[in-house]
C-alpha positions as CSV (number, residue, x, y, z in Angstrom):
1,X,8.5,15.0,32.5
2,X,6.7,12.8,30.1
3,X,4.8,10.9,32.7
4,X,3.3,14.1,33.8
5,X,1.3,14.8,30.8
6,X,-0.6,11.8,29.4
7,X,-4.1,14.2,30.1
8,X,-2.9,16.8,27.7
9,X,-1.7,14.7,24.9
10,X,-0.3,10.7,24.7
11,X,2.2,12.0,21.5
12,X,4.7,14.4,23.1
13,X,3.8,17.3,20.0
14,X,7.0,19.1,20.7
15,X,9.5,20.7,18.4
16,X,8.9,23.5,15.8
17,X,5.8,25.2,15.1
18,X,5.4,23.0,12.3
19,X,2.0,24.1,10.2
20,X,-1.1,22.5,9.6
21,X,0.0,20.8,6.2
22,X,2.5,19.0,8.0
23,X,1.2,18.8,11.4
24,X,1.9,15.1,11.9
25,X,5.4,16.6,11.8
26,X,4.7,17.9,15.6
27,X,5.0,14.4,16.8
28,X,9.0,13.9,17.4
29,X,8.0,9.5,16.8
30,X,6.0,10.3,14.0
31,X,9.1,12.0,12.2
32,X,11.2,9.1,13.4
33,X,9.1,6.8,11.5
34,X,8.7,8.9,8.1
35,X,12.5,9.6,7.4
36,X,13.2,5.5,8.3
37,X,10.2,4.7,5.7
38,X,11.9,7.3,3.1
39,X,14.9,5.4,3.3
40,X,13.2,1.8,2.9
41,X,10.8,2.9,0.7
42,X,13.4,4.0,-1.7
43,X,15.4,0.6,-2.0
44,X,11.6,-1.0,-1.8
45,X,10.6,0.1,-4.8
46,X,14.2,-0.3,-6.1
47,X,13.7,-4.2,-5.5
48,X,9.9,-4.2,-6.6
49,X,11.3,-2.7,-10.1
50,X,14.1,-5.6,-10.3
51,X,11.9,-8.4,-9.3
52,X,9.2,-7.9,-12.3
53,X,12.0,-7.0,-14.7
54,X,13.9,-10.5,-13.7
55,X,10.6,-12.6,-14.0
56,X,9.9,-11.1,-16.9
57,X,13.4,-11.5,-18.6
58,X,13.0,-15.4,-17.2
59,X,10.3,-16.6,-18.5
60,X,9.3,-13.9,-21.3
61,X,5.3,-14.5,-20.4
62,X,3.0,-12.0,-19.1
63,X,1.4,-14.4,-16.5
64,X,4.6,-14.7,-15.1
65,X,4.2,-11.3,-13.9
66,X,0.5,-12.1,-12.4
67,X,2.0,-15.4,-11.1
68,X,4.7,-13.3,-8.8
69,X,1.7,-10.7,-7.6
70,X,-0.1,-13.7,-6.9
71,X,2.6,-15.5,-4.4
72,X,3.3,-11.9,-2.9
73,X,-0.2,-11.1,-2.3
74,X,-1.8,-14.5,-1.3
75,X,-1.0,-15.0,2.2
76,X,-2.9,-11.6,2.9
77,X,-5.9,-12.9,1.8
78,X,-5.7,-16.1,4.1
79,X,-3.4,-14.1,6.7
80,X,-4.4,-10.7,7.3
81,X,-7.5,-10.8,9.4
82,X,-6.1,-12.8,12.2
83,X,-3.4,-10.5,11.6
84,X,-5.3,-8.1,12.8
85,X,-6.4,-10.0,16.1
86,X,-2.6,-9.4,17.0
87,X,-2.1,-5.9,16.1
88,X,-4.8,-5.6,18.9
89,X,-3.4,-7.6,21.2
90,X,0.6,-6.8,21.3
91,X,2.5,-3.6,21.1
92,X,2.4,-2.6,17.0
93,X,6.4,-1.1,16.9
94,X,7.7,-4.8,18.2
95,X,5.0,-5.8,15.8
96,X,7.1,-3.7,12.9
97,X,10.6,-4.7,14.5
98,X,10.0,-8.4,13.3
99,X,8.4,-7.2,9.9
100,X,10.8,-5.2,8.7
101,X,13.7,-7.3,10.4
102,X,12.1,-10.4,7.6
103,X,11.7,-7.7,4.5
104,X,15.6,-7.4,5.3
105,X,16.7,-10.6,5.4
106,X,14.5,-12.4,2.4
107,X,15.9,-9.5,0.3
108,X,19.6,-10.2,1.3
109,X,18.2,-13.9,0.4
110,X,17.4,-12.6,-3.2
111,X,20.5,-10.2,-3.6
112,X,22.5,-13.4,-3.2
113,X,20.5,-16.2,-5.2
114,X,20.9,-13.9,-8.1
115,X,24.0,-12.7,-7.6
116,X,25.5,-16.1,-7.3
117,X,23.6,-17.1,-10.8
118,X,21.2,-19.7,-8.8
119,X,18.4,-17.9,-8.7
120,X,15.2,-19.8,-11.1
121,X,11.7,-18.4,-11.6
122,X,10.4,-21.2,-8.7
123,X,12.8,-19.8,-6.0
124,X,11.2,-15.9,-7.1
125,X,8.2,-17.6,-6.4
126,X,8.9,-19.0,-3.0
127,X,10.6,-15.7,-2.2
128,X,7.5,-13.8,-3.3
129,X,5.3,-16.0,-0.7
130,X,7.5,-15.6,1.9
131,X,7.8,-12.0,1.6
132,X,3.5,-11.6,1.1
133,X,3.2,-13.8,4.7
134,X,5.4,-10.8,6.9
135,X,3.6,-8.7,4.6
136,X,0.0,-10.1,6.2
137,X,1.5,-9.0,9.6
138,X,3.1,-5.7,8.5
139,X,0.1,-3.8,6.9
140,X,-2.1,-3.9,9.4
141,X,0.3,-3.3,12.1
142,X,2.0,0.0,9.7
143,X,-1.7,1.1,8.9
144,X,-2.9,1.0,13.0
145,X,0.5,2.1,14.0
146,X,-0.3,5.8,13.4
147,X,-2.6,5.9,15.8
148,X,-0.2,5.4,18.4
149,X,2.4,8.1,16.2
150,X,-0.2,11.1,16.5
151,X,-3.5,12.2,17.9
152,X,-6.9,11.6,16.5
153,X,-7.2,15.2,14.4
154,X,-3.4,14.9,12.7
155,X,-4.6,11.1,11.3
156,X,-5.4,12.3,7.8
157,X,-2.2,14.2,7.9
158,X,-0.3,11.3,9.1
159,X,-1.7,9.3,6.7
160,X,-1.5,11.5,3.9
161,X,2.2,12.6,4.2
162,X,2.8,9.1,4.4
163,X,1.3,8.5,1.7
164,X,3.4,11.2,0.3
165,X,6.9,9.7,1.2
166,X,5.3,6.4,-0.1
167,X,4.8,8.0,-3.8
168,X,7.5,10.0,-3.6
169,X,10.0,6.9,-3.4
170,X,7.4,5.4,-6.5
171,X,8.9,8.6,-8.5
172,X,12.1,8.1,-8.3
173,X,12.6,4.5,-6.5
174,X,11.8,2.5,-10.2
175,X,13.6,5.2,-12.0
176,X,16.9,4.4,-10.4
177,X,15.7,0.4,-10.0
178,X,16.0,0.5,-13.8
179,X,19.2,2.2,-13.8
180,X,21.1,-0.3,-11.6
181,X,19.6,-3.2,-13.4
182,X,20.9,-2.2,-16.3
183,X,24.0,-1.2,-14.9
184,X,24.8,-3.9,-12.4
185,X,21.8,-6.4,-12.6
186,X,19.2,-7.0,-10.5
187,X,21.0,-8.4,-7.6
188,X,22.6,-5.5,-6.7
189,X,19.3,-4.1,-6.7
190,X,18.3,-6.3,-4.2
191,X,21.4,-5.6,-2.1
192,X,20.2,-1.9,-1.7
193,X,16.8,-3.1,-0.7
194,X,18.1,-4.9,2.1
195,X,20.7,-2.2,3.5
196,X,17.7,0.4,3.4
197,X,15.8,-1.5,6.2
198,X,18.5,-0.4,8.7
199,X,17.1,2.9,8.5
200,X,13.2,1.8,9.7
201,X,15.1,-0.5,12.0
202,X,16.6,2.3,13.6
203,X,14.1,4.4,13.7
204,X,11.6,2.2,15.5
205,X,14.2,1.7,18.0
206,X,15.3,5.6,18.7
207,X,11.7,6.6,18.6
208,X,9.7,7.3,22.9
209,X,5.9,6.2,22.7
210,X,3.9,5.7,25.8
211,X,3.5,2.6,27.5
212,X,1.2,0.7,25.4
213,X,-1.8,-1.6,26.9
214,X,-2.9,-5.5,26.3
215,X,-6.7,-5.5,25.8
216,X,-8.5,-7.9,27.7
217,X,-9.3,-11.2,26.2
218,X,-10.3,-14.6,26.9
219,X,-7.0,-17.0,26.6
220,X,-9.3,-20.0,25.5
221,X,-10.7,-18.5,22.7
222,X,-7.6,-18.4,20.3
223,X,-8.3,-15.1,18.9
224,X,-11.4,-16.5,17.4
225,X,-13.7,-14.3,19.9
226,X,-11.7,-11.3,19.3
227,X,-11.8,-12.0,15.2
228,X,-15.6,-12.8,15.4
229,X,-16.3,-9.5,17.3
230,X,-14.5,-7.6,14.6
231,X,-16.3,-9.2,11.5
232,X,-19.9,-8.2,13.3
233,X,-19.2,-4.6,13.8
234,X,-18.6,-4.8,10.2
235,X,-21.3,-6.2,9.0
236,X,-23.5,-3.6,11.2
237,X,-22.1,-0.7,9.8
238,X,-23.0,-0.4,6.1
239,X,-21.0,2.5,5.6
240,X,-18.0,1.0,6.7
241,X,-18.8,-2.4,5.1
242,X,-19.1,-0.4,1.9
243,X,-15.5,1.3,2.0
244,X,-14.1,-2.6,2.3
245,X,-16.6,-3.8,-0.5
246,X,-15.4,-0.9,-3.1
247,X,-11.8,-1.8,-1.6
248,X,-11.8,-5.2,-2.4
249,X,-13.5,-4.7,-5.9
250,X,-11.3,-2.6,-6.9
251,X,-8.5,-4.5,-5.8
252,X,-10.1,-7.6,-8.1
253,X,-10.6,-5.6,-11.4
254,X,-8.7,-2.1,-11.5
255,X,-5.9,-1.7,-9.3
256,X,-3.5,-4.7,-10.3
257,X,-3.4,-3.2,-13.6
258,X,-0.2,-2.0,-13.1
259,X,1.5,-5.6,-13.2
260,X,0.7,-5.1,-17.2
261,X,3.3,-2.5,-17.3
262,X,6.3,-4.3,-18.0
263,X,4.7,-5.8,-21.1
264,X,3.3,-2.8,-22.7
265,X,6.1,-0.6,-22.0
266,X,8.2,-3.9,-24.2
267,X,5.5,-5.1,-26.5
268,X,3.1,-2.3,-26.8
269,X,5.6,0.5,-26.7
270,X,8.9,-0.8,-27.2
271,X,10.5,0.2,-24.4
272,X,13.6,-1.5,-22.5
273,X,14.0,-1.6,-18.3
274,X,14.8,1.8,-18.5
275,X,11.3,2.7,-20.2
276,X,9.5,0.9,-17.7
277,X,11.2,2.1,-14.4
278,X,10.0,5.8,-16.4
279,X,6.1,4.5,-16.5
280,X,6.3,3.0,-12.8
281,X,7.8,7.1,-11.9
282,X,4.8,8.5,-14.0
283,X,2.3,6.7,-11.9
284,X,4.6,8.1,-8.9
285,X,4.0,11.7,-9.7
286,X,0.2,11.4,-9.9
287,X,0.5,9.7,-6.2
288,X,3.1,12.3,-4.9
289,X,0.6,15.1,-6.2
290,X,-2.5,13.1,-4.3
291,X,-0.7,12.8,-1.0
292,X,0.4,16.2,-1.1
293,X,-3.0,17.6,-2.0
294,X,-4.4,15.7,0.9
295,X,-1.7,16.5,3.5
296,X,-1.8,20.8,2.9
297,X,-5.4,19.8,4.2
298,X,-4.5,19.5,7.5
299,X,-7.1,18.6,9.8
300,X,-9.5,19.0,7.7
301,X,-11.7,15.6,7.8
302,X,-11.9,13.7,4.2
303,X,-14.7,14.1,2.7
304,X,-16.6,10.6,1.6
305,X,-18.2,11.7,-1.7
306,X,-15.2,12.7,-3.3
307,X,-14.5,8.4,-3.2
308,X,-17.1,8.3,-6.1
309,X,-15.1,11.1,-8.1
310,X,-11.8,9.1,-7.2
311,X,-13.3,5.7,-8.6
312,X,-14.4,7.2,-11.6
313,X,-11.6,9.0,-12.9
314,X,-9.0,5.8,-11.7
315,X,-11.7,4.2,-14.0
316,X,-11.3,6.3,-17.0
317,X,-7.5,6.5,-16.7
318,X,-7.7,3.0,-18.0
319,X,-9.2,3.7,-21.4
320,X,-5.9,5.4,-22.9
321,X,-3.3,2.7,-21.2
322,X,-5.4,0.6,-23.9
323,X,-6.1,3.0,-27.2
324,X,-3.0,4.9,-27.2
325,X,0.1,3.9,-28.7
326,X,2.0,6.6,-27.7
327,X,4.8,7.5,-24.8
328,X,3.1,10.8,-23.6
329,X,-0.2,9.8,-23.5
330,X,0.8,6.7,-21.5
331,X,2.9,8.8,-19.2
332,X,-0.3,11.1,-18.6
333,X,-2.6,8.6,-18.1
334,X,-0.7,6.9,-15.9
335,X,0.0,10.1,-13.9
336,X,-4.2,10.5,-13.8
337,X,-4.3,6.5,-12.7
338,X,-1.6,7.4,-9.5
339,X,-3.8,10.5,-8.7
340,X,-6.8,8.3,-8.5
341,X,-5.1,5.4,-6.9
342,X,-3.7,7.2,-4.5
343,X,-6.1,9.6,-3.1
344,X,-9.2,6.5,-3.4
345,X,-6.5,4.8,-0.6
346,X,-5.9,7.6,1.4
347,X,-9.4,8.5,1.7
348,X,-10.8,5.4,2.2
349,X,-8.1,4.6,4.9
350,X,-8.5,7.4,7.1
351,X,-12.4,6.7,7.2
352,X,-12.0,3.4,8.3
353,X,-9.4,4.3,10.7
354,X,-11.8,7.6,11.9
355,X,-15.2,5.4,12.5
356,X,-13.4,2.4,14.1
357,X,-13.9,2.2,17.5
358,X,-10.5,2.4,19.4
359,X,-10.5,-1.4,20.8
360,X,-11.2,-2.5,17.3
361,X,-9.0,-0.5,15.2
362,X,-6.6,-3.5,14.5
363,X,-8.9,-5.6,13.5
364,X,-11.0,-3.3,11.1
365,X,-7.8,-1.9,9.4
366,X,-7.1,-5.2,8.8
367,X,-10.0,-6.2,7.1
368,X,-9.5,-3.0,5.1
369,X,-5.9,-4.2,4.1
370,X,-7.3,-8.0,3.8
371,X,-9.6,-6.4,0.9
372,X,-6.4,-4.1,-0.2
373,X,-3.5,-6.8,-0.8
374,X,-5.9,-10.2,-0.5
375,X,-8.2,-9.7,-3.4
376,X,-4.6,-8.2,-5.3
377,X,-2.9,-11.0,-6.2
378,X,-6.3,-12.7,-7.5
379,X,-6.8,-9.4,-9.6
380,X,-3.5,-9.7,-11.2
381,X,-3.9,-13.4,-11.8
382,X,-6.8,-12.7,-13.4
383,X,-5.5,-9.5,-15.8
384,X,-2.9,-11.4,-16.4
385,X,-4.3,-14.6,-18.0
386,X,-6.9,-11.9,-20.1
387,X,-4.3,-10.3,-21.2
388,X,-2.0,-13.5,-22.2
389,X,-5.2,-14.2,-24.1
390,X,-7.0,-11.5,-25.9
391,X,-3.7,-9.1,-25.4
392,X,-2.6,-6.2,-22.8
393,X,-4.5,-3.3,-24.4
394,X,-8.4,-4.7,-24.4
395,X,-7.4,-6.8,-20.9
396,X,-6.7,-2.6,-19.7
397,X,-10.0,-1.5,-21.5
398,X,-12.1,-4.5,-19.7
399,X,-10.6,-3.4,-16.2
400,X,-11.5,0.1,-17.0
401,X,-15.1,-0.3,-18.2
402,X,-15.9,-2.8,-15.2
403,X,-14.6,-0.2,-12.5
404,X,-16.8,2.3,-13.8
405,X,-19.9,0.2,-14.1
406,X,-19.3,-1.4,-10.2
407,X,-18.1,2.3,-9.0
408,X,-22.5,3.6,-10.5
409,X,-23.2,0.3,-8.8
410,X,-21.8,1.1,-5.1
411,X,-23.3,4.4,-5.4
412,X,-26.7,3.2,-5.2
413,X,-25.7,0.4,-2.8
414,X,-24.1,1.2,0.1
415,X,-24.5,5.0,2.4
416,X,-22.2,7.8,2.5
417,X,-19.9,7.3,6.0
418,X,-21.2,10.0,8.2
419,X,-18.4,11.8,10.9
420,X,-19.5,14.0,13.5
421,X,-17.9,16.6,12.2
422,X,-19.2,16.6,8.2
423,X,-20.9,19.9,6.8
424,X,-24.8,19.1,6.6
């Protein structure tokens, strides 16, 4: 039966009458893949909690915790757009079998290195890398992959319940990584991480797309053509190019402020593991409520302006994570902060993945995620070594005050992103 009805739609919508706010839900693989990534989410965050606490109870230094961002994050930046040459070129689920089959393992790796007592700051470090190189491969691939999970109009909703499972493991994922640290250590920790991949594993497996199809492309040219083509479309398109530019910025000044949390939820607010698995949740909330916001719009296409809204207030949620002293107005800051964080991605993602030309789409979305996670790990190195110097709460205000000045700056810069279907 399926092979009789590619000309209505490639996605097999079948099942309930599922409504608008969760029409990605229509698409039997799409609903494969988001209870798997609910699962692996959950013991993701889980191990993303233990690994910062562990550096941090190692070493005691704040850079430490910009040093393992760093390693995580690096091989995007040098990876991730020739990644994106081979999300175009081979089928993206085999693409996300051998990703998530490597998240699995290194965590098992990490489970047992500490359990066993041998684990060192060095060997996080080398784990860390590791773990940022399949990462190179997997966003990319993850990001492109739901256009082969759902039709053109249900993207936004795709993304954007996505998105939703993403923060909603944020909420509660730290919250119980700090309660099995400090019950059972970090190891154990890691052992959940690595079970919970069996669940994407499965899913990919189980779930019935349509026979994908190999581009064309010249043997000889090593990718190199294919990579080429993909930078010059970008550099034509000034919209685009401007969603990557604010991307990237961002990625370098504002968003890796959250590798600061462990040391002000210990030194600032004098918090245990507990305390900071609580502010990780807080900025989990203000994603949950972005996602969800964006998803009851349906297929409603994002609008572009409310980016410069989005940048702004992520901006200002900086101010108080550096004035205030105080548990609640952390927590409510930081809920703000996930809000803006959240909904900035979201938006920002579906655009690029809207105005991309279909041949290109893998390589544009990687650029996108070269400027997410490549300019990352060079942001928190960066907060990091401010804040070992001059402390955590003016290394937050600097952050803050510099992502407001270059979010005035893009404004005037760079033109709105157009879709054919915006309100004039």
């Amino acid at each position: 039966m399926r092979n009789t009805l590619p000309q209505i739609t490639p996605h097999l919508r079948v099942g309930w009458p599922w409504p608008d706010a969760l029409g990605a839900m229509r698409y039997p693989a799409f609903r494969w893949f988001f209870f798997g990534q609910l699962i692996s989410l959950l013991g993701s965050w889980m191990q993303t909690t233990a690994l910062q606490w562990l550096a941090y109870r190692l070493t005691g230094s704040v850079l430490s915790l910009g040093a393992i961002t760093f390693a995580s994050f690096l091989p995007v930046l040098f990876l991730s757009l020739f990644m994106g040459v081979l999300v175009d070129r081979y089928p993206r689920r085999r693409l996300l079998l051998l990703t998530q089959s490597t998240f699995m393992i290194l965590a098992a790796v990490l489970a047992y290195l500490t359990f066993s007592g041998q684990v060192t700051y060095n060997l996080l470090l080398l784990l860390s890398l590791l773990l940022g190189v399949a990462n190179a491969l997997d966003m990319p691939a993850r990001q492109s992959f739901f256009s082969d999970l759902v039709d053109r109009e249900d993207l936004l909703n795709a993304i954007a319940l996505n998105s939703s499972v993403f923060n909603g493991t944020r909420i509660l994922g730290p919250a119980l990584g700090g309660i099995v640290v400090a019950a059972w250590g970090e190891a154990m920790a890691f052992g959940l991480n690595a079970v919970s991949f069996l669940a994407v594993l499965l899913a990919l497996l189980a779930m019935r797309l349509p026979p994908s199809k190999s581009p064309a492309r010249d043997g000889d040219s090593g990718g190199r053509r294919e990579l080429r083509e993909g930078l010059s479309y970008l550099r034509g398109d000034r919209p685009v190019l401007g969603l990557v530019v604010m991307i990237a910025a961002f990625s370098l000044v504002g968003f890796p402020a959250s590798v600061l949390l462990p040391a002000l939820a210990s030194e600032v607010l004098g918090l245990g593991v507990e305390g900071y698995g609580a502010l990780m949740a807080a900025m989990g909330v203000g994603a949950l409520v972005a996602g969800i916001a964006l998803a009851i719009r349906g297929r409603a296409v994002p609008r572009p302006r409310q980016l410069i809204v989005q940048r702004l207030l992520f901006a200002a949620t900086l101010i108080p994570l550096a004035v205030a002293g105080t548990l609640p107005v952390v927590l409510v800051a930081l809920v703000a902060m996930g809000y803006a964080l959240i909904a900035q991605l979201t938006v920002t993602n579906t655009l690029v993945q809207l105005l991309a030309p279909d041949a290109l789409r893998g390589r544009l979305v990687s650029v996108y995620t070269w400027a997410l996670g490549g300019f990352w790990p060079l942001g928190a190195l960066l907060l990091s070594a401010v804040a070992q110097q001059v402390g955590v709460a003016l290394a937050l205000l600097a952050s803050g005050l510099v992502c407001g000045l270059i979010t005035l700056v893009s404004w005037r810069l760079f033109p709105v992103p157009v879709l054919p279907t915006d309100p004039i």
